[in-house]
C-alpha positions as CSV (number, residue, x, y, z in Angstrom):
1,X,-5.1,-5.7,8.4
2,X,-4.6,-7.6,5.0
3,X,-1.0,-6.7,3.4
4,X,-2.5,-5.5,-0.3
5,X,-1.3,-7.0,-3.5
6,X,0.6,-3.9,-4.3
7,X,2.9,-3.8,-0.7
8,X,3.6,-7.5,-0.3
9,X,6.8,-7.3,-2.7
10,X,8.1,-4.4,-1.2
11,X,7.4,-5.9,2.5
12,X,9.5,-9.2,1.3
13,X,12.0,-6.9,-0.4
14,X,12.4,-5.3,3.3
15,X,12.5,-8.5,4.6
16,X,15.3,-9.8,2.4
17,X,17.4,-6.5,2.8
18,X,17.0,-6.9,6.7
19,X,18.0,-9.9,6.3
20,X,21.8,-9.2,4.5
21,X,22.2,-6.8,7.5
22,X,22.4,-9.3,9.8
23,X,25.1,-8.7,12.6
24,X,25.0,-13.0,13.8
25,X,26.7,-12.6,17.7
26,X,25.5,-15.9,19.2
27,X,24.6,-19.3,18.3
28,X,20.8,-18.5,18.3
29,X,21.5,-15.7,15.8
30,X,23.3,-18.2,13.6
31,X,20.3,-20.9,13.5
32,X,18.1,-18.3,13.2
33,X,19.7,-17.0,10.3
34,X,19.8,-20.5,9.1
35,X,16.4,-21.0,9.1
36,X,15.7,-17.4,7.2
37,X,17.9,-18.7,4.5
38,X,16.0,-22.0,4.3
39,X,12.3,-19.7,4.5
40,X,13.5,-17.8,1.4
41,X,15.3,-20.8,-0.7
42,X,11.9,-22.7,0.3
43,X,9.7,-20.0,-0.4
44,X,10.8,-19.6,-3.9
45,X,10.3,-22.9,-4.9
46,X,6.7,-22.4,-3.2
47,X,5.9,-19.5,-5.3
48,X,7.6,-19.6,-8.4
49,X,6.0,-16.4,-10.1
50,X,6.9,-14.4,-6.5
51,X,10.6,-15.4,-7.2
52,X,10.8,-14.0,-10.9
53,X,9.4,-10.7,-10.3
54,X,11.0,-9.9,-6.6
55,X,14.2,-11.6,-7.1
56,X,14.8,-12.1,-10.8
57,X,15.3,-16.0,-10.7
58,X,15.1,-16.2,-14.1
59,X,14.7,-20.1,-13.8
60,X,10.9,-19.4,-13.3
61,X,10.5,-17.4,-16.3
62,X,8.6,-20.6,-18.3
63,X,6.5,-22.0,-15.0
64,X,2.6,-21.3,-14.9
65,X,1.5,-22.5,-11.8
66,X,-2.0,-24.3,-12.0
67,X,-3.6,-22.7,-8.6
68,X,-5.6,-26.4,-8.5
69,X,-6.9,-27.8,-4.8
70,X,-3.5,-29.6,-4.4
71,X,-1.5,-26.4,-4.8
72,X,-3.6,-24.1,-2.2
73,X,-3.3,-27.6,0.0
74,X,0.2,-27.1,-0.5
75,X,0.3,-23.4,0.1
76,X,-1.5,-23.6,3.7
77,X,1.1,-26.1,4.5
78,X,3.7,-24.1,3.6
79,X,2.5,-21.1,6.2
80,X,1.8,-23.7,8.7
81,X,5.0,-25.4,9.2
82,X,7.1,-22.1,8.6
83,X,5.0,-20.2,11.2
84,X,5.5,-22.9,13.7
85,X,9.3,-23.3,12.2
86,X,9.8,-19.8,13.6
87,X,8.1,-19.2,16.5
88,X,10.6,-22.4,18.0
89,X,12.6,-19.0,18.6
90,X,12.1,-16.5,21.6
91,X,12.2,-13.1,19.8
92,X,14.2,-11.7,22.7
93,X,16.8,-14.2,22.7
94,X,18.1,-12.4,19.3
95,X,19.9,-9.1,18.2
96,X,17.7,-6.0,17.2
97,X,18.0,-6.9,13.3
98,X,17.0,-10.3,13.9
99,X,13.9,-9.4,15.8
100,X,13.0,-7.4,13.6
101,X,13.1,-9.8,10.9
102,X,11.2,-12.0,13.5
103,X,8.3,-9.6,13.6
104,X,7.7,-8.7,9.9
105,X,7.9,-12.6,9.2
106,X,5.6,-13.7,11.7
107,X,3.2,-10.6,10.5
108,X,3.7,-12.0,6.9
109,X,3.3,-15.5,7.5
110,X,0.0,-15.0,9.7
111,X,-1.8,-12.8,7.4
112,X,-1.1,-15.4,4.7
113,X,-2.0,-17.9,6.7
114,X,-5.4,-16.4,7.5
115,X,-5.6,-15.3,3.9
116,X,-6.0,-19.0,2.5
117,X,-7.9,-20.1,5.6
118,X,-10.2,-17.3,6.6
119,X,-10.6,-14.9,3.8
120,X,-10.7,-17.3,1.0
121,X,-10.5,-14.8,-2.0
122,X,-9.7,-17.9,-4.5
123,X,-13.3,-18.5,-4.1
124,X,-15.0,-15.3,-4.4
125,X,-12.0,-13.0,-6.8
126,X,-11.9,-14.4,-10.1
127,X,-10.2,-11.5,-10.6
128,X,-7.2,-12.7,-9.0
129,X,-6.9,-15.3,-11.7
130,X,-5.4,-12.8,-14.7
131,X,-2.3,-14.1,-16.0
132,X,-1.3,-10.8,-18.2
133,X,1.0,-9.5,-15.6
134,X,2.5,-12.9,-15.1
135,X,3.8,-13.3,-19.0
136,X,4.3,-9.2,-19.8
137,X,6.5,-9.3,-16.6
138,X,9.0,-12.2,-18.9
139,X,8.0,-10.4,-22.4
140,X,9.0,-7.0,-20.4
141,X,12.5,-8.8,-18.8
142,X,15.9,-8.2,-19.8
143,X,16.8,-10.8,-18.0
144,X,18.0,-12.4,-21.5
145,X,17.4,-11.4,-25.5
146,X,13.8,-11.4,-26.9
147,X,14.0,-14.9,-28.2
148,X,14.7,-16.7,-24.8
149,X,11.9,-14.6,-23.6
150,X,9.6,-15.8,-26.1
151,X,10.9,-19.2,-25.7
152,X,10.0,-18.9,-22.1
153,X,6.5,-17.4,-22.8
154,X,5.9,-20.5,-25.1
155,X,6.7,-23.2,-21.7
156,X,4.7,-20.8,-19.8
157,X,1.4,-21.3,-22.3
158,X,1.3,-25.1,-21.9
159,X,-0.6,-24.5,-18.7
160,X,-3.0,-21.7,-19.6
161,X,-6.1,-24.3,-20.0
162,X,-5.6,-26.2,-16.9
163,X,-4.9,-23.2,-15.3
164,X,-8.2,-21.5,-16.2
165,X,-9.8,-24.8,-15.3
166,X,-8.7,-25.2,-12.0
167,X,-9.7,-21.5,-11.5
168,X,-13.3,-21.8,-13.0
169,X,-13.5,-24.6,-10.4
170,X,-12.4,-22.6,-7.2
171,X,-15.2,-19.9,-7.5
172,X,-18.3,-20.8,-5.5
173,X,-19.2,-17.7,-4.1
174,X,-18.4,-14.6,-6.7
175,X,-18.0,-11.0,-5.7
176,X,-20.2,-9.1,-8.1
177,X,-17.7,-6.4,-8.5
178,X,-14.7,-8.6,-8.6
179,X,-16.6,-10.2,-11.5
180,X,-16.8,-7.5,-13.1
181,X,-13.2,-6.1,-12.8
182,X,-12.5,-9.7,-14.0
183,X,-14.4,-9.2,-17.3
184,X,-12.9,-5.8,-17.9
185,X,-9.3,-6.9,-17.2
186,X,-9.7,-10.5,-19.1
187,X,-10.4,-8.4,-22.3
188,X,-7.4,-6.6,-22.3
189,X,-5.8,-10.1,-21.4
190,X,-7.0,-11.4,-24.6
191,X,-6.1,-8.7,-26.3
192,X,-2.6,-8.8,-25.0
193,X,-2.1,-12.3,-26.1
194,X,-3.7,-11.9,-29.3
195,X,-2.3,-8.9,-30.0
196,X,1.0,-7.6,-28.0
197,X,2.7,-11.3,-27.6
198,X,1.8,-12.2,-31.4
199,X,4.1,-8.8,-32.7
200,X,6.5,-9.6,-30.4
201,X,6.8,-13.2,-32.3
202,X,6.5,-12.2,-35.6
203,X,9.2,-9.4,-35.1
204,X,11.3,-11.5,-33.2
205,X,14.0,-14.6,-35.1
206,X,12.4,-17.4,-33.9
207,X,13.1,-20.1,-36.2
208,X,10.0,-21.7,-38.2
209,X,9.4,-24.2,-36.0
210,X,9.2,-21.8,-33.0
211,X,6.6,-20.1,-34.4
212,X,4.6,-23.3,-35.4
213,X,5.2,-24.0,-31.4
214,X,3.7,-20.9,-30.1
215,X,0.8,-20.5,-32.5
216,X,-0.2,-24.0,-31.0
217,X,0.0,-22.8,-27.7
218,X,-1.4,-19.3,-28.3
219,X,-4.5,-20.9,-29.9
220,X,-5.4,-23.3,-26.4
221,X,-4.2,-19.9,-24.7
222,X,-6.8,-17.9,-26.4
223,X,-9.6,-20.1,-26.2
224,X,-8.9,-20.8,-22.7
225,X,-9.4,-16.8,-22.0
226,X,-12.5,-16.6,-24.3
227,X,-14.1,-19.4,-21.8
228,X,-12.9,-18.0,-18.8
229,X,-14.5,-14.9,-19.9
230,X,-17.5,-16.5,-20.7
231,X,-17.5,-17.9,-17.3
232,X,-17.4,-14.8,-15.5
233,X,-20.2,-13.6,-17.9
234,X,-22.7,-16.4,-16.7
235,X,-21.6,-15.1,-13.1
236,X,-22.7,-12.0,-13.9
237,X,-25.9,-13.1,-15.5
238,X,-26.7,-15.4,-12.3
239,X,-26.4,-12.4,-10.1
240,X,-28.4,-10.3,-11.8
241,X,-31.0,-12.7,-12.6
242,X,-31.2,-13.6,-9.1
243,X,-31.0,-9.9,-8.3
244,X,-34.2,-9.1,-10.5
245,X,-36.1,-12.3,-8.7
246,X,-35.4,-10.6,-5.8
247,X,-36.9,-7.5,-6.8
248,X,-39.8,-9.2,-8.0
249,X,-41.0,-11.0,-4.6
C-alpha cells in the first residue's frame, strides 16, 4: 500500500521522533544511528521543499525545485543507495527502538522507491505539479517577518517557468480526472499569485526596488500558470476528442 500525500509527513515526523529516543547500547547501535543521522542530513538536501515544511529549515524557504529528468534521475538514486545503505544492517542485531526505526525506513524507502519506478505518477498527475502550497507554506511562515518572506517568495519565483516546463514535458500518459483536478486547482493557483501574494507585497515595506523585483518575477510566474493551464486544457480536449471517435466507430 502507497503512503498518501497527506501521511508521509507525519510518518517522517514518527520517524525522526523515534529516532531522538534512541537508547545506543552497542557498537551496531551507534553506526546505525550514524547512518540515520546521515539519511536525514542527506535527505534534506534531497528534498528541499520536504525539509521547510516538516522540519522548519528555513534555508529552503527561496528553492523551487525544477522536477526535470535529472532530478527524478537523482531522486531514484537517492532510494537506491539508501535502501541498500540500510539493509547492510541485520534488524535483529539492534535494540527495539532501533528496529523499529529499521522497519518504518525500509517501508518508506521501498514504497518510494517503487513510487518513481513502478507507479510513475509524474507521468500521468499533472496534478502533482501545483506549486500554491509550496509558496503559501513561506507567505504563511513565521519563521521570520513578512519581508524576508517575501524576499524568499521572490528567489522561489525565478524557477516557476522551467519548472512548468519540465512538468509539461513529464506527462505522457494523463489521468483524465487528475487533469481535471489539475485545471480546477491551477485556477485558484493563479488566483493566489495574482491575487493573495500581490496584497501581501503591496502591504508589505519592501523597498521600491523589491517591488520592481517581484513584479518581474510575478509576471514569468503568471504566464507560466496560464500555459500550464492551457496545457492541461489540450489534455482534456485530446481525451475527449478521442473519447467521442471512440464513440463514433
Amino acid at each position: 500500500m502507497t503512503i498518501s500525500l497527506l501521511t508521509k509527513s507525519h510518518y517522517i515526523s514518527t520517524l525522526l521522533l523515534l529516532l531522538f529516543c534512541l537508547g545506543c547500547t552497542n557498537s551496531t547501535d551507534k553506526r546505525f544511528e550514524r547512518f540515520i543521522n546521515t539519511y536525514i542530513n542527506a535527505r534534506y538536501k534531497q528534498f528541499p521543499n520536504w525539509a521547510f515544511k516538516e522540519k522548519n529549515f528555513y534555508k529552503y524557504a527561496s528553492v523551487l525545485v525544477i522536477p526535470d529528468k535529472k532530478k527524478l534521475r537523482s531522486d531514484v538514486t537517492f532510494y537506491y543507495n539508501f535502501l541498500n545503505g540500510l539493509k547492510r544492517y541485520d534488524i535483529y542485531d539492534l535494540n527495539e527502538e532501533n528496529q523499529i526505526i529499521y522497519q518504518k525506513l525500509e517501508t518508506y524507502l521501498e514504497e518510494e522507491f517503487k513510487r518513481i519506478t513502478e507507479n510513475r505518477a509524474h507521468e500521468w498527475n499533472p496534478e502533482q505539479y501545483n506549486i500554491a502550497p509550496l509558496f503559501n507554506d513561506v507567505l504563511e511562515g513565521e519563521y521570520a517577518p513578512l519581508e524576508q518572506r517575501l524576499k524568499d517568495i521572490i528567489k522561489k519565483m525565478e524557477n516557476v517557468p522551467a519548472y512548468y516546463e519540465a512538468a509539461k514535458a513529464a506527462i505522457r500518459e494523463p489521468n483524465i480526472n487528475k487533469v481535471l483536478n489539475s485545471i480546477e486547482h491551477h485556477e485558484k493557483t493563479y488566483l493566489f499569485f495574482y491575487s493573495k501574494l500581490t496584497d501581501a507585497v503591496y502591504n508589505s515595506n519592501l523597498t521600491a526596488s523589491e517591488r520592481e523585483e517581484y513584479r518581474h518575477h510575478s509576471a514569468n510566474a503568471l504566464l507560466a500558470i496560464k500555459d500550464y493551464l492551457a496545457f492541461c486544457e489540450s489534455l482534456k480536449f485530446d481525451y475527449y476528442h478521442q473519447k467521442d471517435l471512440q464513440d463514433v466507430e
